[in-house]
C-alpha positions in Angstrom: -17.0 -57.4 -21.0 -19.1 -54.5 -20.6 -15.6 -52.1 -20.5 -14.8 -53.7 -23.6 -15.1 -51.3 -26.9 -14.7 -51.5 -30.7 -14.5 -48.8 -32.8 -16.3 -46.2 -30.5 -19.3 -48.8 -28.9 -19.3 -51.5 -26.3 -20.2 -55.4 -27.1 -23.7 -55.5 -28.9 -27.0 -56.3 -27.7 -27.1 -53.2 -24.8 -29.9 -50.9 -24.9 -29.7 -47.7 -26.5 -29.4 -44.3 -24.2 -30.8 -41.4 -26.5 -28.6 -39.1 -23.7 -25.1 -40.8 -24.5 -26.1 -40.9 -28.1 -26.7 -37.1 -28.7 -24.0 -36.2 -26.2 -21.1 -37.9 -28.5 -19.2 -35.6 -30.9 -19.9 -36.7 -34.6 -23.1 -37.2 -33.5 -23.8 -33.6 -33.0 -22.0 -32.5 -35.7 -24.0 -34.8 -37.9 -26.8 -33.0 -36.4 -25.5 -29.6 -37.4 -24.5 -30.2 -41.0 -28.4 -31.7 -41.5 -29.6 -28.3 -40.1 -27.3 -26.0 -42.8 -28.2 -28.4 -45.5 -32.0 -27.6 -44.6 -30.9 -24.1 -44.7 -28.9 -23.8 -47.7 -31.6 -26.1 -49.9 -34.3 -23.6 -48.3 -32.3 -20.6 -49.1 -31.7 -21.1 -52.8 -35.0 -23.3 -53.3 -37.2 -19.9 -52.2 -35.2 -17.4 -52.5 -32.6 -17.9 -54.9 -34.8 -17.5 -58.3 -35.5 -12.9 -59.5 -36.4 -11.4 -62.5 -36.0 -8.0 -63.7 -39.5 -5.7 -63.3 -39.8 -5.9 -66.9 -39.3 -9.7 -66.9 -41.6 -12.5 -66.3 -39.0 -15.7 -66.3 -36.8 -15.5 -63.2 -33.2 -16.7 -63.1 -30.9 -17.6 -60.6 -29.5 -15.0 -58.1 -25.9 -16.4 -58.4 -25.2 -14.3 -61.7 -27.9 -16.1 -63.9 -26.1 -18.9 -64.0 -28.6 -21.7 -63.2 -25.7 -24.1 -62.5 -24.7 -21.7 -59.3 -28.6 -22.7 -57.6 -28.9 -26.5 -58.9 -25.1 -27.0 -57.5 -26.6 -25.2 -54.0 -29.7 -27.1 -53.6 -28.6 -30.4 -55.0 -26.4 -30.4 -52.6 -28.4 -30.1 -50.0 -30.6 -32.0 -50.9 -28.3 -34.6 -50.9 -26.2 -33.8 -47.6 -29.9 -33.6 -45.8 -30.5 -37.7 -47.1 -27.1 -38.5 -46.0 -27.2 -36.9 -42.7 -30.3 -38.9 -42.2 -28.4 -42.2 -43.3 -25.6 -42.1 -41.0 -28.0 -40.7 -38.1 -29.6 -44.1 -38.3 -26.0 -46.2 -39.1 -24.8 -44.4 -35.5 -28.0 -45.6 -33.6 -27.9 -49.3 -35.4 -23.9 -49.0 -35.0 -23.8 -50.5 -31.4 -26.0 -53.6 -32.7 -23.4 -54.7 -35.2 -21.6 -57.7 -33.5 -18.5 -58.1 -35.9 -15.7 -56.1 -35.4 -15.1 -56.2 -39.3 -18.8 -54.8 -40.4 -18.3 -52.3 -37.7 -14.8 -51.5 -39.7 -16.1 -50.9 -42.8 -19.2 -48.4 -40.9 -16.3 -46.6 -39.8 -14.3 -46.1 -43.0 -17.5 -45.7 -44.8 -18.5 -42.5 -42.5 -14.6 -41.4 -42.6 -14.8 -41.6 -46.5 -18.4 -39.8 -46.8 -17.4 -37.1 -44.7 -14.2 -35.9 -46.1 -15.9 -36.2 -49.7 -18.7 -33.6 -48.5 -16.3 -31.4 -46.8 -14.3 -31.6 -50.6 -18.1 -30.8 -52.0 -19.0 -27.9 -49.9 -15.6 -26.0 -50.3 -16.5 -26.3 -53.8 -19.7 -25.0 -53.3 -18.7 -22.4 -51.4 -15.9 -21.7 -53.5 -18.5 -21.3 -56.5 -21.4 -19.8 -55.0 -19.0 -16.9 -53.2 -17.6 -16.1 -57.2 -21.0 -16.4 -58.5 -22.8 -13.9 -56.3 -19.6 -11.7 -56.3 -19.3 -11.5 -60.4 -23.5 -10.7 -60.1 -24.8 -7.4 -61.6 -26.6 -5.3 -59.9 -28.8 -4.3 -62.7 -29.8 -8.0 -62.7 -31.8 -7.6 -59.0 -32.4 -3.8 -58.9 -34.6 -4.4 -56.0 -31.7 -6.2 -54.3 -34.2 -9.3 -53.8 -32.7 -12.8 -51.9 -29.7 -10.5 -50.9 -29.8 -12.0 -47.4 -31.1 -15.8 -48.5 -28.4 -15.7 -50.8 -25.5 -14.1 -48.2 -26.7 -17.0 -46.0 -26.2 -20.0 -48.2 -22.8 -19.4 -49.1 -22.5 -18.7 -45.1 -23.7 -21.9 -44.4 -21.9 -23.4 -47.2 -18.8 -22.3 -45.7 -19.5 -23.4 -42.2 -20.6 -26.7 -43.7 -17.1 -27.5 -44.6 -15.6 -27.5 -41.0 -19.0 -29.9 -40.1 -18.1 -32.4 -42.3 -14.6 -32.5 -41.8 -15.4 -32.6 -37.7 -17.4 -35.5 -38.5 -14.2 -37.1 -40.8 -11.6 -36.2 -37.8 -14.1 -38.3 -35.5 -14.7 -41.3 -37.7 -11.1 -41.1 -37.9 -10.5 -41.3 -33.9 -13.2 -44.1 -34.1 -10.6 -46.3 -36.6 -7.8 -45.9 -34.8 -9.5 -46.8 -31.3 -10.7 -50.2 -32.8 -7.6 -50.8 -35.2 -5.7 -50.1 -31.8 -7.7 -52.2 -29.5 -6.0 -55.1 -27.9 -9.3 -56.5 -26.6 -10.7 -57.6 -30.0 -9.6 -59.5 -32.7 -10.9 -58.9 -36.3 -12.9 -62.3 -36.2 -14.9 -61.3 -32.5 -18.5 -61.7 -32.4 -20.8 -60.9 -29.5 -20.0 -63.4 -26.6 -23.6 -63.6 -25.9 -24.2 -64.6 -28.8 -21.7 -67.4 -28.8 -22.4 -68.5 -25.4 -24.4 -71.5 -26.2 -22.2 -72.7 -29.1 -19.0 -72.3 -26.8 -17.8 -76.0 -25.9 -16.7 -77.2 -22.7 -13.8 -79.0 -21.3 -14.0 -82.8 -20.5 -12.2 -83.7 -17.7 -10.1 -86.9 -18.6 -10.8 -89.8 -16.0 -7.1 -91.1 -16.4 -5.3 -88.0 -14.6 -7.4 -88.0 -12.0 -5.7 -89.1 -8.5 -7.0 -90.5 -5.3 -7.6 -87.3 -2.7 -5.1 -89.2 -0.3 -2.9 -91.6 0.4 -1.5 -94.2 -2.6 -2.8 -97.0 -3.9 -1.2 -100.5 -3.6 -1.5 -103.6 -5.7 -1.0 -106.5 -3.7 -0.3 -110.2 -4.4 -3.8 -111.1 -4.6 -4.4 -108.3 -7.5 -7.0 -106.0 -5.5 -6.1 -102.5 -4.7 -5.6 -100.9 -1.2 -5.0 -97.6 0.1 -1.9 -97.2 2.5 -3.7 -95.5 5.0 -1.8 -92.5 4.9 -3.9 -90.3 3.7 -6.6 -88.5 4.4 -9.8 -91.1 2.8 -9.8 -94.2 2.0 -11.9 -96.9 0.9 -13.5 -98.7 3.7 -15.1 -102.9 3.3 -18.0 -103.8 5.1 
């Protein structure tokens, strides 16, 4: 059994290897797309907010609009907390026994994933316009130039993170939905291993090791003496 895999992980209960964790794929992408959403919250969050010399309020970099920054660093803020989820789902993941909540893991990361990949395009998409459409006489210091250059960067690269990490979950289904060695109802054997009934051998086909037995006129039963035991009297 310890061949045996579903959806990406062997038969639960094994101990966890930190090195076979971090070495898998979505795993380090995961990894990745935690670190740009630091960068791109920590980007906008210090950086992203000028004023004019002869203004006190400052406003966003991305043209003014404040829509442009709240998009960037809501988003990740929220990509950083769901980074950290499914960091934990994939080190709880080889614990799950059924086949079916392992299912739904899988579909749920394949799901998550192409929706940020959707989300940062977007944000890309709009941050890109934003700072392109930007005056200059808005930041004639040219402050958060490079913070700014760097989320949208980040943004951009954020997209092929999260879609690495779809592709992968995706590989995952199709390895357990293609798997001849589970069913959709298995459980951990060693978990079932004391509930698993055994076998009763029936007394009635059993059969004498050797020789027949013979019924004779006086109703007791004797062996033929052909075989290879039989019953001795004293």
């Amino acid at each position: 059994m310890d061949g045996m895999q579903a959806y990406g992980a062997g038969k639960a209960g094994g101990a966890f290897d930190p090195i076979t964790f971090f070495q898998q794929p979505h795993t380090v992408l995961r990894i990745v797309s935690w670190l740009f959403s630091i960068v791109i919250f920590g980007c906008i969050a210090n950086e992203g907010y000028i004023n004019r010399p002869n203004e006190v309020e400052e406003y966003c970099i991305f043209n003014r609009n404040p829509n442009a920054c709240n998009y960037g660093v809501a988003m990740g803020t929220l990509a950083f907390l769901c980074c950290m989820a499914f960091l934990a789902l994939d080190v709880y993941f080889p614990q799950i026994s059924s086949v079916k909540d392992r299912k739904k893991a899988v579909l749920a990361d394949v799901a998550v994933s192409a929706f940020w990949s959707f989300m940062w395009f977007v944000g890309f998409c709009f941050l890109a316009n934003q700072w392109q459409v930007a005056k200059k006489e808005d930041n004639p210091l040219r402050e958060g130039g490079d913070a700014a250059r760097a989320a949208i960067t980040f943004s951009f690269f954020s997209i092929f993170t999260w879609a690495g990490q779809c592709f992968f979950g995706y590989q995952r289904y199709r390895l357990g939905a293609d798997s001849a060695l589970f069913s959709q109802d298995y459980t951990d054997p060693s978990q079932d291993a004391a509930a698993a009934p055994y076998s009763s051998f029936g007394g009635d086909d059993l059969e004498s090791p050797g020789g027949e037995a013979h019924v004779t006129s006086d109703g007791t039963g004797t062996f033929d003496g052909t075989g290879g035991y039989q019953r001795q009297d004293y």
